[in-house]
C-alpha positions, 0 to 999 in steps of 0.5 A, a space after each residue: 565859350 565854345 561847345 564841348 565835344 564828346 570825348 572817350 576817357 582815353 581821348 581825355 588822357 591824351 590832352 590831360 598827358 599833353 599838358 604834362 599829366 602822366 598815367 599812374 595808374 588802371 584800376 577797373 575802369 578809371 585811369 588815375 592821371 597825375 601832374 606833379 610840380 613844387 607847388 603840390 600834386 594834382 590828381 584827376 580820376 578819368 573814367 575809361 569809358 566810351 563816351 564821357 557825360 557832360 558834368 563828368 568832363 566839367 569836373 575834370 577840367 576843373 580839377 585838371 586846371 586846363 583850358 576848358 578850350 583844350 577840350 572845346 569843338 
């Protein structure tokens, strides 16, 4: 397993929006970033900060469903 790197909530919405999520909505600060497909919806919350803390990126990888390589240095 490779190290994470430090990602921006916007760097985070491009690889979430290259594996099929799309932007649906800005409220404050957080991106609304969705995936829709027959099976179901997923929705993941990302914060539009400049540098995304450590557990805040594991959540989204968790709750995105990709590769935690898509986001490794």
């Amino acid at each position: 397993m490779g190290r994470l790197r430090r990602l921006s909530g916007d760097e985070v919405c491009a690889i979430l929006f290259r594996h099929g999520f799309i932007e649906v909505r800005r409220q404050g600060s957080h991106i609304v970033m969705q995936l829709r497909s027959e099976g179901g919806t997923v929705t993941v919350p990302v914060p539009g900060h400049a540098e995304l803390r450590t557990g805040t990126l594991l959540a989204i990888i968790r709750q995105s469903g990709i590769p935690r390589s898509a986001f490794e240095a």
